[in-house]
PDBQT receptor file of N, H, CA, C and O in Angstrom, charges set to zero:
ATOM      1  N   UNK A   1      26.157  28.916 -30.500  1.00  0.00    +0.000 N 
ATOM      2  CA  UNK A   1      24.718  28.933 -30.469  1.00  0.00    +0.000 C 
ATOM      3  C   UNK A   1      24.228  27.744 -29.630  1.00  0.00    +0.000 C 
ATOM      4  O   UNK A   1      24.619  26.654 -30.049  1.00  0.00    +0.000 OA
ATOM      5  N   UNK A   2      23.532  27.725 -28.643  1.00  0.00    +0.000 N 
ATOM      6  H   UNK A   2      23.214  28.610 -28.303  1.00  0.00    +0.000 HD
ATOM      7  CA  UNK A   2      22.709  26.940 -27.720  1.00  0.00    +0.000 C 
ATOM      8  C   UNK A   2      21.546  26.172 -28.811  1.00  0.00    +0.000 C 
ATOM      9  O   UNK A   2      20.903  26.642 -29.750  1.00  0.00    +0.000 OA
ATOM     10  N   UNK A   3      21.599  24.928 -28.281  1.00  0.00    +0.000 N 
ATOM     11  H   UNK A   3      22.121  24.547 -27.518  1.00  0.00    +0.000 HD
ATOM     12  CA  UNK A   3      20.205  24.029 -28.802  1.00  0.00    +0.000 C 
ATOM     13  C   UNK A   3      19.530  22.975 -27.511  1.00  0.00    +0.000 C 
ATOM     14  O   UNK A   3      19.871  22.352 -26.505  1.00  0.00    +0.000 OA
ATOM     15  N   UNK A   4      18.755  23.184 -28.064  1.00  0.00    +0.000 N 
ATOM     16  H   UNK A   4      18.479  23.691 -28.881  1.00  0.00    +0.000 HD
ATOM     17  CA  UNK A   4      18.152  21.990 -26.694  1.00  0.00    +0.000 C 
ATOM     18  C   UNK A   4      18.178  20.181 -27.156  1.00  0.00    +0.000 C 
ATOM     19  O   UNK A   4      17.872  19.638 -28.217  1.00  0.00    +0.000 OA
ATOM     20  N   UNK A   5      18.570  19.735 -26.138  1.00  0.00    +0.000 N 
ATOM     21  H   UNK A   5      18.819  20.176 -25.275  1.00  0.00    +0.000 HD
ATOM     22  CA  UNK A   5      18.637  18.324 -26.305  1.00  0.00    +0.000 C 
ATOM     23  C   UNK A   5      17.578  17.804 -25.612  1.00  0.00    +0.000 C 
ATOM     24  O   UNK A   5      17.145  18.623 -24.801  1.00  0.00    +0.000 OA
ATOM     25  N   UNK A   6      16.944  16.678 -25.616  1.00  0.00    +0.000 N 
ATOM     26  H   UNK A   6      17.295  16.013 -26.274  1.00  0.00    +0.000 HD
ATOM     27  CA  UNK A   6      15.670  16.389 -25.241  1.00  0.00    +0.000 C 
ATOM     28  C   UNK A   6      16.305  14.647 -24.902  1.00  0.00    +0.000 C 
ATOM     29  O   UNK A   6      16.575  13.728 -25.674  1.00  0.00    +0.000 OA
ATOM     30  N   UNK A   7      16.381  14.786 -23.044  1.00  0.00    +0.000 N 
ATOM     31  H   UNK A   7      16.161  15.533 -22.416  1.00  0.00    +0.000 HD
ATOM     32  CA  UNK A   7      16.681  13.184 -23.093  1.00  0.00    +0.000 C 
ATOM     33  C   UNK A   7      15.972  12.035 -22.087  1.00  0.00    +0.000 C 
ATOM     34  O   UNK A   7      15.293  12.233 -21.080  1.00  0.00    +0.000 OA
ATOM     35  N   UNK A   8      16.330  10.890 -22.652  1.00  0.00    +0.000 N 
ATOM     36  H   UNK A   8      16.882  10.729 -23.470  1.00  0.00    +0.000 HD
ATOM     37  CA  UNK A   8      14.962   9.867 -22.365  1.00  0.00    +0.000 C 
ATOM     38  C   UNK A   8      15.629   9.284 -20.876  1.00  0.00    +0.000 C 
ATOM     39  O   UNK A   8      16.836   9.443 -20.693  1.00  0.00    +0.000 OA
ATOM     40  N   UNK A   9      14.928   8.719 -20.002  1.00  0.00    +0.000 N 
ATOM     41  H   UNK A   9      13.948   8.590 -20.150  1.00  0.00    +0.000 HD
ATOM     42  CA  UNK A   9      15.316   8.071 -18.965  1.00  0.00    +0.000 C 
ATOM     43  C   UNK A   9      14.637   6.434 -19.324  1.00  0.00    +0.000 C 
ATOM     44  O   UNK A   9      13.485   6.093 -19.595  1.00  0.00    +0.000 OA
ATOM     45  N   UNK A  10      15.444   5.935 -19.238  1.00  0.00    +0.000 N 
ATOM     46  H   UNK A  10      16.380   6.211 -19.018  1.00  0.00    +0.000 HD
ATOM     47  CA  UNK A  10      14.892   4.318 -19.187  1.00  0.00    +0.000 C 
ATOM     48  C   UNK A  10      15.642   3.500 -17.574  1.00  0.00    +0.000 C 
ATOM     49  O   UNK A  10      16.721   3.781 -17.055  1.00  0.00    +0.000 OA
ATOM     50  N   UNK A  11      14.713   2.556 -17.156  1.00  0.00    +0.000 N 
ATOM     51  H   UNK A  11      13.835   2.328 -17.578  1.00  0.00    +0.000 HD
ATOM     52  CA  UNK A  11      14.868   1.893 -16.229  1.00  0.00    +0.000 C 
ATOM     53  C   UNK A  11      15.074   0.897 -16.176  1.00  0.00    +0.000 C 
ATOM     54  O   UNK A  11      14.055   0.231 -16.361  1.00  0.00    +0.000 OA
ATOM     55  N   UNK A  12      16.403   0.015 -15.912  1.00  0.00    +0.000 N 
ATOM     56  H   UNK A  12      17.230   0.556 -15.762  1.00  0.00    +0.000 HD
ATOM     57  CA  UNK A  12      16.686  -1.375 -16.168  1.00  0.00    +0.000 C 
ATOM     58  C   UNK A  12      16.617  -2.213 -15.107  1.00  0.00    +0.000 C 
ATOM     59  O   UNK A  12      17.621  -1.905 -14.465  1.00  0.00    +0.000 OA
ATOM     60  N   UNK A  13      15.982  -3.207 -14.430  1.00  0.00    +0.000 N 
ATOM     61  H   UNK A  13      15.166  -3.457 -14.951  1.00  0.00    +0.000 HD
ATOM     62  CA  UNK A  13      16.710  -4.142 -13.556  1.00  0.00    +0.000 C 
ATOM     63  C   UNK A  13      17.055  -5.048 -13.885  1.00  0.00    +0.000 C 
ATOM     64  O   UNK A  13      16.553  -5.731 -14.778  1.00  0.00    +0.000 OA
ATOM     65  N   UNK A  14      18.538  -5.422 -12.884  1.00  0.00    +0.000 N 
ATOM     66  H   UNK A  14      18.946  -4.867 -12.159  1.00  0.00    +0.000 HD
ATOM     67  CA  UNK A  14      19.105  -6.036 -13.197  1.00  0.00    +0.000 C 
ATOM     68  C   UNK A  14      19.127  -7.442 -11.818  1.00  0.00    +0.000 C 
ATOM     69  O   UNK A  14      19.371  -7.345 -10.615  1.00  0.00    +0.000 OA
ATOM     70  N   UNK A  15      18.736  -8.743 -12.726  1.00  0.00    +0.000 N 
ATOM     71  H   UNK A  15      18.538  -8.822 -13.703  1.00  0.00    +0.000 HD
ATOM     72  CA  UNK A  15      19.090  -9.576 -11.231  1.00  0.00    +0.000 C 
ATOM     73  C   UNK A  15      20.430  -9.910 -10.619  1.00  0.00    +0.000 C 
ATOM     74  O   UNK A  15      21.203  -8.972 -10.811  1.00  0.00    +0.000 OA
ATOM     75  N   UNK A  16      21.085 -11.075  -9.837  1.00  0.00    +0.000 N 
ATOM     76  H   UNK A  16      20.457 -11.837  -9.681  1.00  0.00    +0.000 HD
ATOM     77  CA  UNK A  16      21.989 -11.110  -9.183  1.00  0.00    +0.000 C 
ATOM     78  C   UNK A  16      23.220 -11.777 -10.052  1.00  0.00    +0.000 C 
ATOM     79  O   UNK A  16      24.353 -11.851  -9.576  1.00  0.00    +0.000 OA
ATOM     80  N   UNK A  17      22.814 -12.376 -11.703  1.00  0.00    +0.000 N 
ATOM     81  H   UNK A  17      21.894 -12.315 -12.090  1.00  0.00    +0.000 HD
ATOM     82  CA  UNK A  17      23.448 -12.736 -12.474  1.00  0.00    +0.000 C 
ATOM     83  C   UNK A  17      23.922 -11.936 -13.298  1.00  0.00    +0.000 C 
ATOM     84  O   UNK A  17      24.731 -12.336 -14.135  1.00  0.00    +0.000 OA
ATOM     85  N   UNK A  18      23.371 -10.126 -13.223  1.00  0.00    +0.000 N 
ATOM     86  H   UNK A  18      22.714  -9.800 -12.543  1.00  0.00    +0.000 HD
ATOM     87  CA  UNK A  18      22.941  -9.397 -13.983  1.00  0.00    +0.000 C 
ATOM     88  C   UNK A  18      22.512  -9.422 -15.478  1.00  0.00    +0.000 C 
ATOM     89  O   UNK A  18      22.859  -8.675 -16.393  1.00  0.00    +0.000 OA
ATOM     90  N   UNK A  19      21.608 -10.550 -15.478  1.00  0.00    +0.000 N 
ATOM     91  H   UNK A  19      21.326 -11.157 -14.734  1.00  0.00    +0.000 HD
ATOM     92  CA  UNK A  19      20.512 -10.289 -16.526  1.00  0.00    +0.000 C 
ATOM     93  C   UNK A  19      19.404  -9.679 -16.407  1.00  0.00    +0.000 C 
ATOM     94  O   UNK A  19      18.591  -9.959 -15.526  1.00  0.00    +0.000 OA
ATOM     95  N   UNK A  20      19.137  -8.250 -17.774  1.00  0.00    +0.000 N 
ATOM     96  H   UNK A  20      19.797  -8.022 -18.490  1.00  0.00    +0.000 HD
ATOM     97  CA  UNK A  20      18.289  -7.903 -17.595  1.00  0.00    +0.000 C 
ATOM     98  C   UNK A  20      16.742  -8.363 -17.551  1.00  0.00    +0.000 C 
ATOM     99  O   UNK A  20      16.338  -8.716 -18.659  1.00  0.00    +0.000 OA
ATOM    100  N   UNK A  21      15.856  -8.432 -16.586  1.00  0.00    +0.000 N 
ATOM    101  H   UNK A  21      16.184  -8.146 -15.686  1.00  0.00    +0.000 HD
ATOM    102  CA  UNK A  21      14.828  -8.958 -16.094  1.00  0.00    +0.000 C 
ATOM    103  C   UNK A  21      13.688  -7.986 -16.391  1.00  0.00    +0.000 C 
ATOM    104  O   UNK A  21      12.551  -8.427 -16.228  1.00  0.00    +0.000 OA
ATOM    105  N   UNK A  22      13.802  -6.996 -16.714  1.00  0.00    +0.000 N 
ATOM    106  H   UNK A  22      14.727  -6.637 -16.846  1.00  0.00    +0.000 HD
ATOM    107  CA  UNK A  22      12.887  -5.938 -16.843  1.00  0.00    +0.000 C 
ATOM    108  C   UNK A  22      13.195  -4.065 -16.708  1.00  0.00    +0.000 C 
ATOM    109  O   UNK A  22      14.126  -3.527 -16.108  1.00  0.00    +0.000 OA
ATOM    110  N   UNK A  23      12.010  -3.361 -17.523  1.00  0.00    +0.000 N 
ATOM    111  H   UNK A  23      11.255  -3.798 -18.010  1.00  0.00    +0.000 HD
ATOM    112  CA  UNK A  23      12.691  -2.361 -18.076  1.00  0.00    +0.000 C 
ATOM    113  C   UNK A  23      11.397  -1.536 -18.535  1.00  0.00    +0.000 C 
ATOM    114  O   UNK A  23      10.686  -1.750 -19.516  1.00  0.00    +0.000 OA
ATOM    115  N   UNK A  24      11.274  -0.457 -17.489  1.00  0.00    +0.000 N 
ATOM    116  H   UNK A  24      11.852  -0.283 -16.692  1.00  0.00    +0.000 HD
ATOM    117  CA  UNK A  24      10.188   0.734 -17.386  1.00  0.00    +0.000 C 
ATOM    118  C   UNK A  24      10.378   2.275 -17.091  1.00  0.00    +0.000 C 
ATOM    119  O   UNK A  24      11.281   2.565 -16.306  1.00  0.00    +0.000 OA
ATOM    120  N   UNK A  25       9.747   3.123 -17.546  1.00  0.00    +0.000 N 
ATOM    121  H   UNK A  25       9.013   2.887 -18.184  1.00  0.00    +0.000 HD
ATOM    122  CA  UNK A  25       9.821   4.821 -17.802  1.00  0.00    +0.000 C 
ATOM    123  C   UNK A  25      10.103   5.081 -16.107  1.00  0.00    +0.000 C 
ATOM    124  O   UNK A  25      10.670   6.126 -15.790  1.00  0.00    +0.000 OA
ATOM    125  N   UNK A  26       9.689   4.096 -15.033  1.00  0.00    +0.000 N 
ATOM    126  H   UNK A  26       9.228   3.247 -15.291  1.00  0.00    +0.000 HD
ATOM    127  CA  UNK A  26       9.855   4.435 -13.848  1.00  0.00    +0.000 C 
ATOM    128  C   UNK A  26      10.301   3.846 -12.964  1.00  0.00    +0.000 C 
ATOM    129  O   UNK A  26      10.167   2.624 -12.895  1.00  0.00    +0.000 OA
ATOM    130  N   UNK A  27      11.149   4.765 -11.771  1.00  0.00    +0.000 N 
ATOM    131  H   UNK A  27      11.258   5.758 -11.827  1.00  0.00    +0.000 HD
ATOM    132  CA  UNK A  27      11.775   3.257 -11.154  1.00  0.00    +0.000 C 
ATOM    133  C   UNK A  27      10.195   2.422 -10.299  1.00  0.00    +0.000 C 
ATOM    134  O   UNK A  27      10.244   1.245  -9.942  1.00  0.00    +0.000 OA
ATOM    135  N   UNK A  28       9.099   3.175 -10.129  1.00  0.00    +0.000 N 
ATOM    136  H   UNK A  28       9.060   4.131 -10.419  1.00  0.00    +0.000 HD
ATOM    137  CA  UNK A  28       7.865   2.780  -9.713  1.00  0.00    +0.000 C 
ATOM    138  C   UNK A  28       7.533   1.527 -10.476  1.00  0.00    +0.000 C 
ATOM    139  O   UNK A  28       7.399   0.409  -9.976  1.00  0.00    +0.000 OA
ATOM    140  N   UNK A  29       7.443   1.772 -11.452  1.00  0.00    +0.000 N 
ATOM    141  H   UNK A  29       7.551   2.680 -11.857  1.00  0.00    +0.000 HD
ATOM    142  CA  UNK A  29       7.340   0.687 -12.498  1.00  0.00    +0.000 C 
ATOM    143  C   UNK A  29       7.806  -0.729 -12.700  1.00  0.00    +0.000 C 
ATOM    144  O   UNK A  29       7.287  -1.813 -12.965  1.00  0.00    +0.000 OA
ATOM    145  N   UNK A  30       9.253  -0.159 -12.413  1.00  0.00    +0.000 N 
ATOM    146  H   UNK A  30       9.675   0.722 -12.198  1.00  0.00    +0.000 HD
ATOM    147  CA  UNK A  30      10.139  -1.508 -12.638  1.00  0.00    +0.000 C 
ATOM    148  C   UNK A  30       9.662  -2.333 -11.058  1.00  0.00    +0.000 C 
ATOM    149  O   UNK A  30       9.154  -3.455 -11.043  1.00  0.00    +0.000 OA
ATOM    150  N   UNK A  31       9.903  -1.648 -10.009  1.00  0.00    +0.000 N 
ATOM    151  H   UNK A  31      10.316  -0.737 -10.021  1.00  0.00    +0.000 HD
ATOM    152  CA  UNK A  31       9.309  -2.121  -9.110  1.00  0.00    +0.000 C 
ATOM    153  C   UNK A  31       7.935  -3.208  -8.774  1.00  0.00    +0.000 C 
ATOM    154  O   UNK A  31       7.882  -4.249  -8.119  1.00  0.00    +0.000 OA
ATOM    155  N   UNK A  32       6.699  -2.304  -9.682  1.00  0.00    +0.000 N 
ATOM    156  H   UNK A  32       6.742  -1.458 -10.214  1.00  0.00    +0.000 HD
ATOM    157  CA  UNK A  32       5.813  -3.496  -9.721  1.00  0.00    +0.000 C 
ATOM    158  C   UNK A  32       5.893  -4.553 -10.446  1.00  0.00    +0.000 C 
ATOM    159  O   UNK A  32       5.356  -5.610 -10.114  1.00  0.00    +0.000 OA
ATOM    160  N   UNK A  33       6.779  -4.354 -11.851  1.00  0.00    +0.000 N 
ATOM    161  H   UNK A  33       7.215  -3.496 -12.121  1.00  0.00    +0.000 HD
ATOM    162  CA  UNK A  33       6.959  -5.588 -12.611  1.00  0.00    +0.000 C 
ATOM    163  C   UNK A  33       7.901  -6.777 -12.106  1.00  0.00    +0.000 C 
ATOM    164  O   UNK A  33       7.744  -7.795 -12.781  1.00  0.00    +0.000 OA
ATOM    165  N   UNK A  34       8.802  -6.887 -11.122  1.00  0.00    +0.000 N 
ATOM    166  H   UNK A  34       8.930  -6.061 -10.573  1.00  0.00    +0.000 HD
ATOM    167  CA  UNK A  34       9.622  -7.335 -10.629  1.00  0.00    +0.000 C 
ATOM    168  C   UNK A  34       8.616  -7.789  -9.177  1.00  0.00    +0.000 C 
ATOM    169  O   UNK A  34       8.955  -8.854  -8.662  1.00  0.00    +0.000 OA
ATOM    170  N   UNK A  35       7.540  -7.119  -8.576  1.00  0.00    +0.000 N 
ATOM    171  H   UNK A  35       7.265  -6.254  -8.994  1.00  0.00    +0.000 HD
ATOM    172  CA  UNK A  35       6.771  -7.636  -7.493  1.00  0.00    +0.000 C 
ATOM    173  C   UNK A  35       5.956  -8.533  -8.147  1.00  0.00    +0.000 C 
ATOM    174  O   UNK A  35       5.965  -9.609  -7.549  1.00  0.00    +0.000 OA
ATOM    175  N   UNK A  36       5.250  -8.539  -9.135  1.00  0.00    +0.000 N 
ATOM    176  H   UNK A  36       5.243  -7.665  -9.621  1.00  0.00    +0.000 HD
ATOM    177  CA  UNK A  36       4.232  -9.626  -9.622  1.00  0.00    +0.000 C 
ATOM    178  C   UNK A  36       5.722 -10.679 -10.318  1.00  0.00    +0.000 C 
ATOM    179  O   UNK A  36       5.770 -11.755  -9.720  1.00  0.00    +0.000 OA
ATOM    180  N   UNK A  37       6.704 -10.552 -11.265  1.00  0.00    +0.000 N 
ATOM    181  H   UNK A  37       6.666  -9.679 -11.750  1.00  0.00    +0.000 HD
ATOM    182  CA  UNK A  37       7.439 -11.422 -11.572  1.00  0.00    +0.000 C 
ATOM    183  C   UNK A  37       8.015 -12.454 -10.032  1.00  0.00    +0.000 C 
ATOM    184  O   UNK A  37       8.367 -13.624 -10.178  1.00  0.00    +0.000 OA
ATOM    185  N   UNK A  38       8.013 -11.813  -8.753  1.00  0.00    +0.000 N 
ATOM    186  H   UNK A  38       7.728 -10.863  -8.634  1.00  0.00    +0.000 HD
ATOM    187  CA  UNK A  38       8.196 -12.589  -7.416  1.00  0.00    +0.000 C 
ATOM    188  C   UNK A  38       9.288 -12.442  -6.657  1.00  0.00    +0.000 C 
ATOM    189  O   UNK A  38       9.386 -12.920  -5.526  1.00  0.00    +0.000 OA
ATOM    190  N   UNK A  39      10.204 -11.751  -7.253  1.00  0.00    +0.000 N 
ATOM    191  H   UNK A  39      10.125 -11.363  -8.172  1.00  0.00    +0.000 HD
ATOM    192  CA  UNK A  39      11.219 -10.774  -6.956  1.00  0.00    +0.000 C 
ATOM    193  C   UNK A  39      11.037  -9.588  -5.804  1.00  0.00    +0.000 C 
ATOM    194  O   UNK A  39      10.442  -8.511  -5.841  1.00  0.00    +0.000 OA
ATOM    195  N   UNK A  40      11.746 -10.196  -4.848  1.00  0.00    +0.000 N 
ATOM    196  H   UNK A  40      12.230 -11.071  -4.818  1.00  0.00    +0.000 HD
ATOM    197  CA  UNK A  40      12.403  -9.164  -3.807  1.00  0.00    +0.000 C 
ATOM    198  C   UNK A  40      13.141  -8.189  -3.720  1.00  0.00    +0.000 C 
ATOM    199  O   UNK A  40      14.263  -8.325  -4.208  1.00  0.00    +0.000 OA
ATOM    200  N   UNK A  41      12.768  -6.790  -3.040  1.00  0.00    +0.000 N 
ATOM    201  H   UNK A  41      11.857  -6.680  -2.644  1.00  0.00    +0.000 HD
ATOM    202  CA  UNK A  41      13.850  -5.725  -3.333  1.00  0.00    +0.000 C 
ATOM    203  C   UNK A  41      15.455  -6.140  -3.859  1.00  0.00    +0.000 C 
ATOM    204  O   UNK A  41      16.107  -5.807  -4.849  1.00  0.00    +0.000 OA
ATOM    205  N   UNK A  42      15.745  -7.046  -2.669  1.00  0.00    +0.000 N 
ATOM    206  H   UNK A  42      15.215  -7.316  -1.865  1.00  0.00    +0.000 HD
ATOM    207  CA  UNK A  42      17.179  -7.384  -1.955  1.00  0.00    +0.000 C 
ATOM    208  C   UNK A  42      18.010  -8.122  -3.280  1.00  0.00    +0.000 C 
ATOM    209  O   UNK A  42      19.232  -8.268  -3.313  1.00  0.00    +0.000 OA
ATOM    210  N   UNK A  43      16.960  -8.589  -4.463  1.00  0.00    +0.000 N 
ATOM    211  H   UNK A  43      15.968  -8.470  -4.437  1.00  0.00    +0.000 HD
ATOM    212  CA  UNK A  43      17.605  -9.550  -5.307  1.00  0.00    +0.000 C 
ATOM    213  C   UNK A  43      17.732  -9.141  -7.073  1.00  0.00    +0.000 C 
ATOM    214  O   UNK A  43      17.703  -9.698  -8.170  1.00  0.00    +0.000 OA
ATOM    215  N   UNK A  44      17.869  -7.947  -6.539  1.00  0.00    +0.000 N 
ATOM    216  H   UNK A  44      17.893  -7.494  -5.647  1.00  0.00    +0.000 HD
ATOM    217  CA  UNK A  44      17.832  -6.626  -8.140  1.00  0.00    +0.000 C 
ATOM    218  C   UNK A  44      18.146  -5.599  -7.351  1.00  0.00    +0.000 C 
ATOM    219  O   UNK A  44      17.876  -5.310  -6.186  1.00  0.00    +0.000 OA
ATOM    220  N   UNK A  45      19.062  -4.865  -8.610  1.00  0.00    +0.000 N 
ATOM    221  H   UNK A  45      19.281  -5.100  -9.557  1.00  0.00    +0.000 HD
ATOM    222  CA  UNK A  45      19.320  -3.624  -8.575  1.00  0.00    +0.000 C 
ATOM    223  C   UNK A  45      18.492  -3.145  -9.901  1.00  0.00    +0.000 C 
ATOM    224  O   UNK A  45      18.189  -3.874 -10.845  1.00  0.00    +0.000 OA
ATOM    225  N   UNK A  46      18.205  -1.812  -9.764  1.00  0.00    +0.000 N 
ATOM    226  H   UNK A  46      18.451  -1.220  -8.997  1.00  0.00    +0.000 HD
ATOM    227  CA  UNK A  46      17.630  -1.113 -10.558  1.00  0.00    +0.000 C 
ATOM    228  C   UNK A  46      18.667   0.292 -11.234  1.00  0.00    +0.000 C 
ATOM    229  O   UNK A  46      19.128   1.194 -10.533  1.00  0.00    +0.000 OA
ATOM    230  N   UNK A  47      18.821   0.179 -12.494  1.00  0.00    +0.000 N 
ATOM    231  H   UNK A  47      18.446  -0.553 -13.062  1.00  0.00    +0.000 HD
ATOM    232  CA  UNK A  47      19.607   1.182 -13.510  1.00  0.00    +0.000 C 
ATOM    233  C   UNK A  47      19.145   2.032 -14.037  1.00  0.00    +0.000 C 
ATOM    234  O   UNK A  47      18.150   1.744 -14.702  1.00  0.00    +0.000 OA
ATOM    235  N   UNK A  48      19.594   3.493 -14.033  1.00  0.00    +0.000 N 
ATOM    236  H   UNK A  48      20.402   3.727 -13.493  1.00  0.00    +0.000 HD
ATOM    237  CA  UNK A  48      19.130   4.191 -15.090  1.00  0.00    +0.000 C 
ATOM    238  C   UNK A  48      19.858   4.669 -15.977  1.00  0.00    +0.000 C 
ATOM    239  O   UNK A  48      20.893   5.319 -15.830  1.00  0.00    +0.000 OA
ATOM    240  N   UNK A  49      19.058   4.195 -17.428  1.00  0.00    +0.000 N 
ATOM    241  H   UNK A  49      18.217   3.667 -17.547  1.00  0.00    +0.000 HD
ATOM    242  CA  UNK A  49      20.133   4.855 -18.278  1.00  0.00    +0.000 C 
ATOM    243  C   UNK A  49      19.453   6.211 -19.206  1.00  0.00    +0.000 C 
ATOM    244  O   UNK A  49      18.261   6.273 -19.505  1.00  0.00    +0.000 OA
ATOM    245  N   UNK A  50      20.433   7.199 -19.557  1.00  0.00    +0.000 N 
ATOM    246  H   UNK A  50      21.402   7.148 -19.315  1.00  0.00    +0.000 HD
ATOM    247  CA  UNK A  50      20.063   8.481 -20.147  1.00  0.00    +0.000 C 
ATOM    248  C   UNK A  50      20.200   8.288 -20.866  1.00  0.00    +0.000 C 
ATOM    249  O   UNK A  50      21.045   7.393 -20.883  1.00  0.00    +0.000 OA
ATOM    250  N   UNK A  51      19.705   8.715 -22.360  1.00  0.00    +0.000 N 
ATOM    251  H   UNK A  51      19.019   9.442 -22.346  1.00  0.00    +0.000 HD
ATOM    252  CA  UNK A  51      19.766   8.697 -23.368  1.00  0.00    +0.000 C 
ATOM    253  C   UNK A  51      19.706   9.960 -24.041  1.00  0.00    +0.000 C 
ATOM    254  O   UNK A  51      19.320  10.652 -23.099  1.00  0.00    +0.000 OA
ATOM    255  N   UNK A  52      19.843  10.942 -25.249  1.00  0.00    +0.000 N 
ATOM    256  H   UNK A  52      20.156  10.380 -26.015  1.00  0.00    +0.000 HD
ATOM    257  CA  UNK A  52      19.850  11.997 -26.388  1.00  0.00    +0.000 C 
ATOM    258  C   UNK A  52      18.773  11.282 -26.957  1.00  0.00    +0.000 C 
ATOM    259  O   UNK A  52      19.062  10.115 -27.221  1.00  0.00    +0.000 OA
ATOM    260  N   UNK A  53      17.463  11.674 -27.263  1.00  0.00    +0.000 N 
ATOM    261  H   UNK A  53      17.228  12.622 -27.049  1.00  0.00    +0.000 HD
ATOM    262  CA  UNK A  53      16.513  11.243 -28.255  1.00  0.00    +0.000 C 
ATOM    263  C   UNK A  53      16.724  12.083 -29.369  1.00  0.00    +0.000 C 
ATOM    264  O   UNK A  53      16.732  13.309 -29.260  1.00  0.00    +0.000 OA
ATOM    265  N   UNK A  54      16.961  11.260 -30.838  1.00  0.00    +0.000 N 
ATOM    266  H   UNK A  54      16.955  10.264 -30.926  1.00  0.00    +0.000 HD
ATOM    267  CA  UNK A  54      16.794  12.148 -32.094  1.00  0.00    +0.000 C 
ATOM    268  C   UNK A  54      15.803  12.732 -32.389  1.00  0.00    +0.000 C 
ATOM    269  O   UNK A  54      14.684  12.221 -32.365  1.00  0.00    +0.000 OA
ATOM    270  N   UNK A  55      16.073  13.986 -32.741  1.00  0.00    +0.000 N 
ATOM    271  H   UNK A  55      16.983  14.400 -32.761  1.00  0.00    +0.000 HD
ATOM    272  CA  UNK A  55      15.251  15.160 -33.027  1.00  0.00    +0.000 C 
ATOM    273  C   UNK A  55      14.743  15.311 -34.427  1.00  0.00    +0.000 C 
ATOM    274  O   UNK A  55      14.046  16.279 -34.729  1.00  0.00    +0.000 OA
TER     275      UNK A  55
């Protein structure tokens, strides 16, 4: 029998120490929070992680 799973996307960046620095529903998001924090593309990577939300 088929069920539906329902799953979350979260957005992590990570700086060059990889500590997480910030963490939004979009990679748009993480982007502006990391432009006002003063952060340059070049000095973060950005993660996504999937998640199963309980039902």
């Amino acid at each position: 029998m088929s069920e539906n799973i329902k799953l979350v996307r979260k957005y992590l960046a990570i700086d060059e120490n990889r500590n997480i620095v910030a963490e939004g529903n979009s990679w748009e998001e993480v982007e502006e929070i990391m432009e006002k924090k003063g952060y340059k593309r070049s000095q973060y990577d950005i993660l996504t992680v999937v998640k199963q939300e309980k039902s």
